[in-house]
LOKOL-880012 format. One record per residue (C-alpha): residue number from 0; x, y, z. Coordinates in pm, whole numbers, plus 32768, in hexadecimal, padded with zeros to 4 digits. Example, Ala and Ser with C-alpha at 12.3 -4.5 7.8 and 13.67 -1.06 7.14 Angstrom:
<finus>
{finu 0, {84CE, 7E3E, 830C}}
{finu 1, {8557, 7F96, 82CA}}
</finus>
This chain:
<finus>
{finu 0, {82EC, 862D, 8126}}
{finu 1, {82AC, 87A5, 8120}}
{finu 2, {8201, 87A5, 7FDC}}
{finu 3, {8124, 8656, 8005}}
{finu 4, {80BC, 86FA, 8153}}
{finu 5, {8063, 8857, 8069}}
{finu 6, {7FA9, 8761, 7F79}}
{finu 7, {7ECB, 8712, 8097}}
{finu 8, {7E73, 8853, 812F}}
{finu 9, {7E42, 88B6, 7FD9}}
{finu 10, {7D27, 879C, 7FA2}}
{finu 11, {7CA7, 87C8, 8101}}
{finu 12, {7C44, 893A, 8095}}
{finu 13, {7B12, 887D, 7FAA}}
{finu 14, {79EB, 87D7, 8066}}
{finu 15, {79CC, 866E, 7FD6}}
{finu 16, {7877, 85FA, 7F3C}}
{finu 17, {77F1, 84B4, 7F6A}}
{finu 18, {7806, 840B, 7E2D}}
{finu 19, {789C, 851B, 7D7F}}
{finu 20, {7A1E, 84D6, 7CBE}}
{finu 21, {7B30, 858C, 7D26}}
{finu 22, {7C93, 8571, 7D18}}
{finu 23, {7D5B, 84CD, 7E2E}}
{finu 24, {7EBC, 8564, 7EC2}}
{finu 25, {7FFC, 8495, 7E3C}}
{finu 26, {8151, 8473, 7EC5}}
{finu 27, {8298, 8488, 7DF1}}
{finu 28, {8353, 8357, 7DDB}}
{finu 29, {84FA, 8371, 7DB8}}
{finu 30, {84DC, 832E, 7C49}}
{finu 31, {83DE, 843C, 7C11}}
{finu 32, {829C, 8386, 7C03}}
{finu 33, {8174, 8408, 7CDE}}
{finu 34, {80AB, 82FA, 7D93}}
{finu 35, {7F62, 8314, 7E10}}
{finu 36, {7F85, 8354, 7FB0}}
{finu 37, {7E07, 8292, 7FA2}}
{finu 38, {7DDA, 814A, 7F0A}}
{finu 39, {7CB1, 8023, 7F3F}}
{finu 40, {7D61, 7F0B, 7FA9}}
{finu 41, {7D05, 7D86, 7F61}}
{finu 42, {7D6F, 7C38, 801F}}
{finu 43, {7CEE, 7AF0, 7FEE}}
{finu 44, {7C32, 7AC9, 813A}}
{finu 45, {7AF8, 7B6D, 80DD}}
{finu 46, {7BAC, 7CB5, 8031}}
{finu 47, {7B28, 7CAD, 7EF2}}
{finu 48, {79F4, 7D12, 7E7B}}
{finu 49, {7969, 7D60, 7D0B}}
{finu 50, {787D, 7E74, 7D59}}
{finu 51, {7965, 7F18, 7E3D}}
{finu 52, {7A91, 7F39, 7D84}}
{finu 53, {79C6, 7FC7, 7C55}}
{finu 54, {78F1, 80AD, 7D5C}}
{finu 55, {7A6D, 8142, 7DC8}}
{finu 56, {7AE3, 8189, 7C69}}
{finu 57, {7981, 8224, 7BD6}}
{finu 58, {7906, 82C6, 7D2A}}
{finu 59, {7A0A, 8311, 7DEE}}
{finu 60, {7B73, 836C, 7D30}}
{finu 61, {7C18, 8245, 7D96}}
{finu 62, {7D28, 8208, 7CA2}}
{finu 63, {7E05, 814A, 7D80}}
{finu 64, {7DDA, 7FB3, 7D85}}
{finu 65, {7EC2, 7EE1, 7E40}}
{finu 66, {7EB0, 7D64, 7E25}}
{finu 67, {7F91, 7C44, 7E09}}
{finu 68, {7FC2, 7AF6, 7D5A}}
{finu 69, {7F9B, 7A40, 7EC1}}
{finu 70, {7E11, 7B25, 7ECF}}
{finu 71, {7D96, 7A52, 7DB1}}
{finu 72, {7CF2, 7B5C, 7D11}}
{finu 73, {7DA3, 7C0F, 7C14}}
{finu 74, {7CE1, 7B39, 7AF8}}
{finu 75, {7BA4, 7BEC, 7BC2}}
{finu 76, {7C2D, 7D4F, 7BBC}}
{finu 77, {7C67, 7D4D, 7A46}}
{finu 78, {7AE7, 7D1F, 7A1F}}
{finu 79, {7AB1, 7E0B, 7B2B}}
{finu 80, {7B9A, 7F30, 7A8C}}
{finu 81, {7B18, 7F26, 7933}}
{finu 82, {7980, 7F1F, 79D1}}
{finu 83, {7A0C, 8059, 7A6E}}
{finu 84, {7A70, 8121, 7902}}
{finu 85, {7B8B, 81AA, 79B1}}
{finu 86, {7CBA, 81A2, 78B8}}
{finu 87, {7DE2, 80DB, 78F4}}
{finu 88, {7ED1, 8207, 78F9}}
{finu 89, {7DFA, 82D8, 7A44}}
{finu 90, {7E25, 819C, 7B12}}
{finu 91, {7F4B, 8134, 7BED}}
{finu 92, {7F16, 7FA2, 7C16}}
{finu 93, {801A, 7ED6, 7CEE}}
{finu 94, {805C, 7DAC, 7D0B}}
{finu 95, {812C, 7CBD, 7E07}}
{finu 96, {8231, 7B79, 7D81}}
{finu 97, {8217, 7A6B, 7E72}}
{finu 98, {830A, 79AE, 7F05}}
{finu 99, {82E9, 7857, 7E08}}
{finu 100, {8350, 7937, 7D10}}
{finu 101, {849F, 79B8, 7DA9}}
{finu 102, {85A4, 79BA, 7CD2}}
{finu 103, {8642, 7A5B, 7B86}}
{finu 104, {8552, 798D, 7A82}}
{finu 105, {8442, 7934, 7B2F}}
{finu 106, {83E8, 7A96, 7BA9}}
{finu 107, {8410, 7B1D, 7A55}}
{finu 108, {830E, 79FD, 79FA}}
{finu 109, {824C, 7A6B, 7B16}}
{finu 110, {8244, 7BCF, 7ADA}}
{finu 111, {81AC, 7B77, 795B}}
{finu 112, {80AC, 7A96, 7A09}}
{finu 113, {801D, 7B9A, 7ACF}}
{finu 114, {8002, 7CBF, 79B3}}
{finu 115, {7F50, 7B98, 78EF}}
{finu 116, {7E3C, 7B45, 7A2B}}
{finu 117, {7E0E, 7CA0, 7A2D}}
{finu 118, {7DF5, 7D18, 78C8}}
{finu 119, {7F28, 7E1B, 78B7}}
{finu 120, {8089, 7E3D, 7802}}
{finu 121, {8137, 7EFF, 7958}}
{finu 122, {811E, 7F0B, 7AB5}}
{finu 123, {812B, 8069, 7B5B}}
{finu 124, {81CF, 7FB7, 7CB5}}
{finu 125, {8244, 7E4F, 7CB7}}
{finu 126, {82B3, 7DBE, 7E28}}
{finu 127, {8349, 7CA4, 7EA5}}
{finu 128, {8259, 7C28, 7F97}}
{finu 129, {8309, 7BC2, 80D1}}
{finu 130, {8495, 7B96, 8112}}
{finu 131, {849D, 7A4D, 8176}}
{finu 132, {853F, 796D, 8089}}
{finu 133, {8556, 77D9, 8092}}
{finu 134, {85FB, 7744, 7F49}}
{finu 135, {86E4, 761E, 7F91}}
{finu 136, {8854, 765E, 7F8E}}
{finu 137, {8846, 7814, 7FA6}}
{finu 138, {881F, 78DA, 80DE}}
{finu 139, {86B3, 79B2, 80CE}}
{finu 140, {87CE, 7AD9, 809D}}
{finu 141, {882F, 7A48, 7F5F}}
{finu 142, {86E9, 7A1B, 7EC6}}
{finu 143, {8687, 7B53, 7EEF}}
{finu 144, {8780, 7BD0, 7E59}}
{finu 145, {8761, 7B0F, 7D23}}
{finu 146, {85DF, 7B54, 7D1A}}
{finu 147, {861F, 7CBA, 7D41}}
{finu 148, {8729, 7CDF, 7C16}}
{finu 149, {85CC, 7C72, 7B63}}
{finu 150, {852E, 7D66, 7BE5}}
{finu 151, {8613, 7E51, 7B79}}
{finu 152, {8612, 7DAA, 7A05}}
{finu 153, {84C0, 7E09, 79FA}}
{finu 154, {84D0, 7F5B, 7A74}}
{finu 155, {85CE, 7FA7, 797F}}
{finu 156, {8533, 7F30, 7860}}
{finu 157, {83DB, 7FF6, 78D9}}
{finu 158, {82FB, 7EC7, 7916}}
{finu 159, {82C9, 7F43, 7A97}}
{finu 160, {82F0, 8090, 7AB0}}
{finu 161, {834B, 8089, 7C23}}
{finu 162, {83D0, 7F52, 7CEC}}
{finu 163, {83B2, 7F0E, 7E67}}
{finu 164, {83A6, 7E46, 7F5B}}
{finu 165, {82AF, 7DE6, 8081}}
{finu 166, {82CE, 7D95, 8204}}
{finu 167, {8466, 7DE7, 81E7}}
{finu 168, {8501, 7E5A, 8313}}
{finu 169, {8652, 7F18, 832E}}
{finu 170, {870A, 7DF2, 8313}}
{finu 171, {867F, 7D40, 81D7}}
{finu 172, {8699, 7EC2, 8130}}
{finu 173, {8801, 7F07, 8173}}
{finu 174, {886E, 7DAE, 811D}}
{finu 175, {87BC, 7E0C, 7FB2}}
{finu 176, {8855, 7F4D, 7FA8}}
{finu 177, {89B6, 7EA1, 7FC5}}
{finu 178, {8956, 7D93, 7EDC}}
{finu 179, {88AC, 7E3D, 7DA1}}
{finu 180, {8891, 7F74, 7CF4}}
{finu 181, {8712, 800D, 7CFB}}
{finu 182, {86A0, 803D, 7E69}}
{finu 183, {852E, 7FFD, 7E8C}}
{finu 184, {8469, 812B, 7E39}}
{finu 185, {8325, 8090, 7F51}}
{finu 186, {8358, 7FD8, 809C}}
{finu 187, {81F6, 7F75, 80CE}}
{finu 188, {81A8, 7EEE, 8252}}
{finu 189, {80A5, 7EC8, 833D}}
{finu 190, {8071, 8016, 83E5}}
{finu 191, {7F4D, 807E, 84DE}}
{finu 192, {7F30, 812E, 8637}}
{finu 193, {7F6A, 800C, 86F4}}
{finu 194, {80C9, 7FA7, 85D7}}
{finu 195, {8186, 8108, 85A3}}
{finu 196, {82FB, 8089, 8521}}
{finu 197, {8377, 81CF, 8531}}
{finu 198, {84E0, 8172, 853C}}
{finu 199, {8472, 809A, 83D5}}
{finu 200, {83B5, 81F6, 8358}}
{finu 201, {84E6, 82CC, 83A9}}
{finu 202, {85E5, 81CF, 830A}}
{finu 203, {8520, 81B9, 81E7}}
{finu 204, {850F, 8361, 81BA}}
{finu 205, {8674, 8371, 81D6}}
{finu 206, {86AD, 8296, 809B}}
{finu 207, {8578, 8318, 8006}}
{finu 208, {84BE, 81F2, 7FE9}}
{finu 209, {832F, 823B, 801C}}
{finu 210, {82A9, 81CD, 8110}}
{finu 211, {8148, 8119, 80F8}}
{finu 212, {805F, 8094, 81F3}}
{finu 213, {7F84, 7F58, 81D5}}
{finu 214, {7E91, 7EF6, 82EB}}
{finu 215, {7E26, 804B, 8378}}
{finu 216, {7D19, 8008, 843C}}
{finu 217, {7DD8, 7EF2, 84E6}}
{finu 218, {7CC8, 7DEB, 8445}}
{finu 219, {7BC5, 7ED6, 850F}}
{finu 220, {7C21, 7EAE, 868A}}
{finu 221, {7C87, 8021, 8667}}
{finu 222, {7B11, 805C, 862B}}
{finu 223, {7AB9, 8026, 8748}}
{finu 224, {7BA7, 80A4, 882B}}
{finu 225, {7B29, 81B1, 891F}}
{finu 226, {7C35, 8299, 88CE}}
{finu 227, {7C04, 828D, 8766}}
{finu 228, {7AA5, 8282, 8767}}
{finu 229, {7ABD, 83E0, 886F}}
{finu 230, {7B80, 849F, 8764}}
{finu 231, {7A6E, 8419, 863E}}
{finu 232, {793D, 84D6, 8741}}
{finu 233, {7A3F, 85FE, 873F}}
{finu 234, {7A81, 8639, 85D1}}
{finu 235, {791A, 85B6, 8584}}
{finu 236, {79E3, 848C, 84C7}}
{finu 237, {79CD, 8314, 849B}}
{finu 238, {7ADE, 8250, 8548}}
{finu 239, {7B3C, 81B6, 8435}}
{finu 240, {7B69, 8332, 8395}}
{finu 241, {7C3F, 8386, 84C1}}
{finu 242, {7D2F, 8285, 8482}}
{finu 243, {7D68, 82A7, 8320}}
{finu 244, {7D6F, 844A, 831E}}
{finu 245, {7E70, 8401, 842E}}
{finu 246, {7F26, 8307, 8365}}
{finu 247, {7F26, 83D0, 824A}}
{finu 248, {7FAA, 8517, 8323}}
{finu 249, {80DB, 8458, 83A4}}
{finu 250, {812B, 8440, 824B}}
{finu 251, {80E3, 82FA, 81F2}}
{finu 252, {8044, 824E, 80B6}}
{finu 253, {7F1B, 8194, 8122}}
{finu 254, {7E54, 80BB, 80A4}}
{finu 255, {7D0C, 803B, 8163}}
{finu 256, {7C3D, 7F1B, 80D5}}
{finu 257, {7AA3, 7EDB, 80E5}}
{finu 258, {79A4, 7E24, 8026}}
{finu 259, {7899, 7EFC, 80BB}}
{finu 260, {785E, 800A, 7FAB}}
{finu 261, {7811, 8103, 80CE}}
{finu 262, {7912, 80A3, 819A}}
{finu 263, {7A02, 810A, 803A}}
{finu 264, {7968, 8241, 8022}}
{finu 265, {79C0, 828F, 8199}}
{finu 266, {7B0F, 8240, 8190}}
{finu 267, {7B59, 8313, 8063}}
{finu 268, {7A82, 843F, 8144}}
{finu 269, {7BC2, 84C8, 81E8}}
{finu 270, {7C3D, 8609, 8115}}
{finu 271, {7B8F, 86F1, 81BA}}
{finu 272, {7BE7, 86E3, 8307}}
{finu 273, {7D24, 86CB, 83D1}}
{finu 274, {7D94, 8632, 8509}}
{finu 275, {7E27, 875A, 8602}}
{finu 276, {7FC3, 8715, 8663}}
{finu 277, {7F3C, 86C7, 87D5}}
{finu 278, {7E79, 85B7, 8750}}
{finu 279, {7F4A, 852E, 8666}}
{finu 280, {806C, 8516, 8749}}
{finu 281, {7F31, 8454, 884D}}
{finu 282, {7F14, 8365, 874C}}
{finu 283, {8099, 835D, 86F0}}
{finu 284, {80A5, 82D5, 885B}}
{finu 285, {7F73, 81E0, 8858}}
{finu 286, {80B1, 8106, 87BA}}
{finu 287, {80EC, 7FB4, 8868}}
{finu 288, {81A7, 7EEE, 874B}}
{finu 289, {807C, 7DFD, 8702}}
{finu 290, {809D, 7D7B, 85FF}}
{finu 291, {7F71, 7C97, 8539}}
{finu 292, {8021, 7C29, 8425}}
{finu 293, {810C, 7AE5, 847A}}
{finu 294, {8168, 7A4D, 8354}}
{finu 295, {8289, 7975, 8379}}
{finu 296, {8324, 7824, 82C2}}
{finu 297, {8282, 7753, 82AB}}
{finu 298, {812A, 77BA, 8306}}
{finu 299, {80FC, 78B4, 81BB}}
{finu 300, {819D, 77B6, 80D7}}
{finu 301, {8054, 774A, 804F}}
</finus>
């Protein structure tokens, strides 16, 4: 934590440009991989947009995409990433198996699927997308488990070069500890001001597993709450900028989405400032354990 918190300060020093490249801070994973602590993120409720992930890559140093299967867009990134120019080995793309495709052969079917849609032979980070399990005869304990020793197939034979998981809480990760042999190198879960799982973050440090934040404007109600929008006026910020600098200084991978090409270029405009401890630890307590993401069996089986 010591030295992604140097990495920062050390960007910070550098006033960013509009429009102009530049490199973007990474955080070591357990098997000595460095991911990106920005990424753009994509959904498939209005998240994707052509112009803007090319606009991220060419304009603004994004190298970090995060999508899934269940986004139906990876078929549109792979257009998007070669418009860009950037090459294959400067990006870090995930990608997300989802639950129809639990299981040993089908998410090793899965996993081939997705490089295909979006025009690559690896995956830097592949997750499993949510915990909950429902094949006939096997506890969701069980599957996950047997998708996850696929997982691990994969890892080992260097077709993802990291494998995690997504919305996992302690549970679901010590039950994989106990059951297979890689632990997840990403936990990736909704984290804002208003949804701090701190007990989750600290779990997840102490087995080194990275923690990464999806949702960090809280699908923009923080952007308009007074308290956030009083510390924007004071460090001459966006809202939106407060939120992910202060993500991003709690340690924590994040990965805002837009289709607004300026509203891209703001969110990636948050190197060269940082959030004082009093006002971090204001927003640390603006916590209320709301969450906005509620996907349970079976209202995300579709």
């Amino acid at each position: 934590m010591v030295s992604f918190l140097l990495k920062c300060r050390l960007f910070s020093m550098s006033a960013w440009e509009p429009g102009k490249v530049q490199g973007i801070p990474t955080v070591p994973l357990s098997n000595g991989l460095n991911i990106p602590v920005l990424g753009l993120g994509t959904s498939h409720h209005g998240g994707y947009s052509h112009d803007a992930v090319v606009y991220a890559l060419q304009k603004c140093g994004i190298r970090h995409i995060d999508t899934a299967k269940r986004y139906g867009c990876e078929s549109l990134l792979q257009k998007a990433i070669k418009e860009s120019g950037i090459k294959r080995e400067d990006l870090w793309i995930t990608t997300k198996l989802w639950h129809m495709d639990y299981g040993y052969e089908k998410a090793k079917h899965a996993f081939l699927e997705s490089c295909k849609r979006l025009g690559v032979e690896y995956l830097d980070l592949f997750l499993v997308h949510w915990p909950d399990a429902h094949i006939p005869g096997k506890s969701s304990r069980e599957v996950r488990a047997e998708t996850w020793t696929a997982m691990e197939e994969l890892y080992e034979k260097g077709l993802c070069h990291s494998i995690g998981v997504s919305n996992f809480l302690i549970d679901h990760l010590e039950q994989l500890r106990e059951d297979c042999q890689i632990s997840p190198h990403v936990n990736q879960v909704e984290y804002h001001p208003f949804q701090r799982p701190q007990e989750l973050v600290d779990y997840c440090r102490s087995r080194s597993i990275v923690f990464e934040g999806y949702c960090p404007l809280a699908k923009g109600k923080a952007l308009s709450h007074p308290n956030i929008i009083q510390l924007a006026k004071k460090y001459g910020r966006t809202p939106a900028q407060i939120c992910i600098c202060w993500s991003i200084q709690n340690g924590i991978v994040t990965i805002p989405k837009s289709t607004k090409l300026e509203r891209v270029q703001e969110n990636c405009q948050v190197f060269d400032f940082n959030l004082e401890n009093e006002d971090m630890k204001f927003l640390d307590s603006m916590n209320i354990n709301r969450k906005l993401i509620h996907l349970t069996y079976p209202l995300w089986k579709g």
